[in-house]
C-alpha positions in Angstrom: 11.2 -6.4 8.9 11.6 -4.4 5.6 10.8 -0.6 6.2 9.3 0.7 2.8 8.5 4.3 1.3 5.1 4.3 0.0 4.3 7.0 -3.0 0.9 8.1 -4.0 -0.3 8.3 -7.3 -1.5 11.5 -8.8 -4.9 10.9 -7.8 -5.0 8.3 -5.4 -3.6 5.4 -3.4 -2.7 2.1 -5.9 -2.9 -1.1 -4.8 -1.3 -4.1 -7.0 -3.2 -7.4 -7.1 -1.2 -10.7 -8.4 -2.0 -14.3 -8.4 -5.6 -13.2 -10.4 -7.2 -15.9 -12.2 -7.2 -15.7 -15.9 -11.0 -15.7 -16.4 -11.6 -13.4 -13.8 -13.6 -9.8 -14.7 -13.1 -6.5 -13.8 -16.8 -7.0 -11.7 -14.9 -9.7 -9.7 -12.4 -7.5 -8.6 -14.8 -4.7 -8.3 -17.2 -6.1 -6.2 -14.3 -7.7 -3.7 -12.4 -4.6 -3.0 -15.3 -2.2 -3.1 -16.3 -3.2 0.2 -13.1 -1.6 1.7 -13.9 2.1 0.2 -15.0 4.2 -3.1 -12.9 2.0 -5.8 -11.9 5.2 -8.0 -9.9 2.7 -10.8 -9.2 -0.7 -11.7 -6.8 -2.1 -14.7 -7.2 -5.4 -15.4 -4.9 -5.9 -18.2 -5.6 -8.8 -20.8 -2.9 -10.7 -22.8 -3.6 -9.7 -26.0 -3.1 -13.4 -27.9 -5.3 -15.5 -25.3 -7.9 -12.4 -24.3 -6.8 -13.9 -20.8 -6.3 -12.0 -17.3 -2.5 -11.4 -17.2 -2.6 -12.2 -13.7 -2.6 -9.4 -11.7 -4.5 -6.0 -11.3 -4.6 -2.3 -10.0 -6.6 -1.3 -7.8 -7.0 3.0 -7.0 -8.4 4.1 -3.6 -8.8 8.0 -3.2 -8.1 7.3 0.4 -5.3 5.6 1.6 -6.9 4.1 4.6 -9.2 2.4 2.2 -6.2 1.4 0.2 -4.5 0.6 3.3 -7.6 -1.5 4.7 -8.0 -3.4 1.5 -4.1 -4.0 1.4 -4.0 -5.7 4.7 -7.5 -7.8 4.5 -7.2 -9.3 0.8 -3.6 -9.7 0.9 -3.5 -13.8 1.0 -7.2 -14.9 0.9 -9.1 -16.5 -2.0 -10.7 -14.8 -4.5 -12.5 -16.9 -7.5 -10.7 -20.4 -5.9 -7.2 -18.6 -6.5 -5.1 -16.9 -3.7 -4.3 -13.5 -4.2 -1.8 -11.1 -3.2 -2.3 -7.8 -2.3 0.7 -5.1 -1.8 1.2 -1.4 -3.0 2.0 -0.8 -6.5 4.3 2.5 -5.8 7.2 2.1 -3.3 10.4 3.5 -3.6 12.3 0.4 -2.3 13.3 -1.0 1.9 15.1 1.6 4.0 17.8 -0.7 4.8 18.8 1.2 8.2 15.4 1.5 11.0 17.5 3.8 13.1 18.8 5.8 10.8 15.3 6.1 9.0 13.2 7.5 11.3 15.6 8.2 15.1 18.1 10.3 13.4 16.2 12.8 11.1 16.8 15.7 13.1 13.7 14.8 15.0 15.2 15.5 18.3 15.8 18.7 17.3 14.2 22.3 18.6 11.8 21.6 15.9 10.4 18.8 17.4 10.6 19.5 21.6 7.8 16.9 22.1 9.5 14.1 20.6 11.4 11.1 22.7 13.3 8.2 22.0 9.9 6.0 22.3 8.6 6.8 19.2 11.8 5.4 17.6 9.7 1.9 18.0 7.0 2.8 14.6 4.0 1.7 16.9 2.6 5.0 16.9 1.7 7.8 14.2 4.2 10.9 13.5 3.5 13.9 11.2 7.4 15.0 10.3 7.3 17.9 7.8 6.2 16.0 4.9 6.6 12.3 6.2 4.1 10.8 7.8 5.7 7.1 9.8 3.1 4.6 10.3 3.2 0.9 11.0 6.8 0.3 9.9 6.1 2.4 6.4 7.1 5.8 5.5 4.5 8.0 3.7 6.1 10.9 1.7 
Protein backbone atom coordinates (compact mmCIF):
# COMPACT_ATOMS: atom_id res chain seq x y z
CA UNK A 1 0.00 0.00 0.00
CA UNK A 2 1.08 3.50 -1.32
CA UNK A 3 2.35 5.73 1.60
CA UNK A 4 1.37 9.45 0.58
CA UNK A 5 2.29 13.05 1.95
CA UNK A 6 -0.76 15.01 2.49
CA UNK A 7 -0.40 19.08 2.24
CA UNK A 8 -2.78 21.50 3.65
CA UNK A 9 -4.08 24.33 1.93
CA UNK A 10 -3.68 27.81 3.25
CA UNK A 11 -6.74 27.70 5.03
CA UNK A 12 -7.93 24.39 5.27
CA UNK A 13 -7.97 20.64 4.40
CA UNK A 14 -9.17 20.02 0.39
CA UNK A 15 -10.82 17.24 -0.59
CA UNK A 16 -11.24 16.36 -4.52
CA UNK A 17 -14.55 14.86 -5.62
CA UNK A 18 -14.67 13.01 -9.26
CA UNK A 19 -17.09 10.93 -10.99
CA UNK A 20 -19.90 14.13 -10.21
CA UNK A 21 -22.79 14.11 -12.31
CA UNK A 22 -23.07 16.84 -14.87
CA UNK A 23 -26.38 18.33 -13.62
CA UNK A 24 -25.50 18.15 -10.23
CA UNK A 25 -25.41 21.69 -7.87
CA UNK A 26 -23.20 23.05 -5.57
CA UNK A 27 -26.43 22.39 -2.88
CA UNK A 28 -25.95 18.68 -3.79
CA UNK A 29 -22.56 18.55 -2.79
CA UNK A 30 -23.20 20.86 -0.01
CA UNK A 31 -25.77 19.14 1.73
CA UNK A 32 -23.84 15.53 1.27
CA UNK A 33 -20.54 16.47 2.76
CA UNK A 34 -21.74 18.94 5.32
CA UNK A 35 -22.76 16.29 7.47
CA UNK A 36 -19.13 15.38 8.05
CA UNK A 37 -18.10 19.00 9.50
CA UNK A 38 -18.30 23.06 8.79
CA UNK A 39 -17.90 22.91 4.78
CA UNK A 40 -15.71 26.21 4.60
CA UNK A 41 -15.54 25.93 0.36
CA UNK A 42 -16.75 24.20 -2.45
CA UNK A 43 -15.76 24.68 -6.41
CA UNK A 44 -17.87 23.17 -8.68
CA UNK A 45 -16.35 24.14 -11.86
CA UNK A 46 -18.75 24.23 -15.05
CA UNK A 47 -17.62 23.67 -18.74
CA UNK A 48 -18.10 26.77 -20.11
CA UNK A 49 -19.69 25.60 -23.75
CA UNK A 50 -22.37 23.01 -22.20
CA UNK A 51 -22.93 25.10 -18.51
CA UNK A 52 -22.40 21.35 -17.38
CA UNK A 53 -20.62 19.98 -14.08
CA UNK A 54 -16.99 19.14 -15.28
CA UNK A 55 -17.16 16.19 -13.24
CA UNK A 56 -15.53 16.59 -10.22
CA UNK A 57 -15.37 19.11 -7.28
CA UNK A 58 -13.46 20.60 -4.22
CA UNK A 59 -14.46 20.29 -1.23
CA UNK A 60 -12.48 22.61 1.96
CA UNK A 61 -12.70 21.39 5.59
CA UNK A 62 -11.04 23.71 8.25
CA UNK A 63 -10.39 20.57 10.06
CA UNK A 64 -8.74 17.76 8.78
CA UNK A 65 -10.56 15.12 10.72
CA UNK A 66 -13.66 16.38 9.04
CA UNK A 67 -11.81 16.34 5.80
CA UNK A 68 -10.43 13.07 6.77
CA UNK A 69 -14.02 11.66 7.86
CA UNK A 70 -15.71 12.85 4.71
CA UNK A 71 -12.71 11.36 2.63
CA UNK A 72 -13.01 7.92 3.96
CA UNK A 73 -17.13 7.68 4.09
CA UNK A 74 -17.99 9.23 0.56
CA UNK A 75 -15.14 7.87 -1.22
CA UNK A 76 -17.12 5.07 -3.51
CA UNK A 77 -20.84 5.60 -2.59
CA UNK A 78 -23.60 7.06 -4.72
CA UNK A 79 -24.40 10.46 -4.88
CA UNK A 80 -27.37 11.72 -7.40
CA UNK A 81 -27.40 7.76 -9.00
CA UNK A 82 -23.57 8.34 -9.92
CA UNK A 83 -20.60 6.85 -7.83
CA UNK A 84 -18.27 9.14 -6.60
CA UNK A 85 -14.82 9.29 -5.59
CA UNK A 86 -13.41 10.94 -2.93
CA UNK A 87 -9.43 11.50 -2.28
CA UNK A 88 -7.27 14.54 -1.29
CA UNK A 89 -6.68 17.18 -3.73
CA UNK A 90 -2.97 18.11 -2.32
CA UNK A 91 -0.44 15.20 -1.98
CA UNK A 92 2.98 15.41 -2.75
CA UNK A 93 3.17 11.94 -4.39
CA UNK A 94 3.76 7.80 -2.72
CA UNK A 95 6.91 7.47 -0.46
CA UNK A 96 8.14 4.61 -2.43
CA UNK A 97 10.30 3.17 0.68
CA UNK A 98 7.86 2.34 4.20
CA UNK A 99 11.06 1.81 6.12
CA UNK A 100 12.89 4.33 5.10
CA UNK A 101 9.87 6.80 5.41
CA UNK A 102 9.06 6.75 8.78
CA UNK A 103 11.89 3.83 10.82
CA UNK A 104 14.90 5.65 9.78
CA UNK A 105 14.28 9.40 10.39
CA UNK A 106 16.48 9.73 13.22
CA UNK A 107 13.59 8.71 15.27
CA UNK A 108 15.58 6.34 17.40
CA UNK A 109 17.59 8.99 18.32
CA UNK A 110 18.18 10.85 21.88
CA UNK A 111 15.53 13.02 20.65
CA UNK A 112 13.03 10.57 20.70
CA UNK A 113 14.04 7.99 23.90
CA UNK A 114 10.42 6.85 24.01
CA UNK A 115 10.23 5.54 20.60
CA UNK A 116 10.61 1.55 19.61
CA UNK A 117 10.67 -0.38 16.65
CA UNK A 118 6.62 -0.99 17.08
CA UNK A 119 5.63 2.02 15.91
CA UNK A 120 7.45 1.35 12.59
CA UNK A 121 3.89 -0.60 11.78
CA UNK A 122 1.73 3.14 11.08
CA UNK A 123 -1.13 1.71 13.29
CA UNK A 124 -0.62 4.33 15.79
CA UNK A 125 -0.37 8.25 15.92
CA UNK A 126 3.29 10.00 16.14
CA UNK A 127 3.98 13.83 16.51
CA UNK A 128 7.76 13.99 14.82
CA UNK A 129 8.94 17.64 14.81
CA UNK A 130 6.67 18.77 12.08
CA UNK A 131 5.29 15.34 10.68
CA UNK A 132 2.51 14.00 12.05
CA UNK A 133 2.27 9.73 10.70
CA UNK A 134 -1.20 8.52 10.73
CA UNK A 135 -2.89 5.63 9.07
CA UNK A 136 -0.25 4.94 6.39
CA UNK A 137 -0.14 9.02 5.46
CA UNK A 138 2.38 11.46 6.35
CA UNK A 139 1.03 15.00 7.43
CA UNK A 140 3.62 17.75 6.99
Amino acid sequence: MPIYVVIPAIEGWIIIVSGVKEDAEESDLYDAFAEFGEVKDLHLNLELRTGYVKGYALVEYGIFEEAQTANRIMNGTELLTKTIHVDWAFNRGPIQNVTSAGCELNVFSPAFPMVDKSLCQFDMILNLDHMLVTDSVFFV
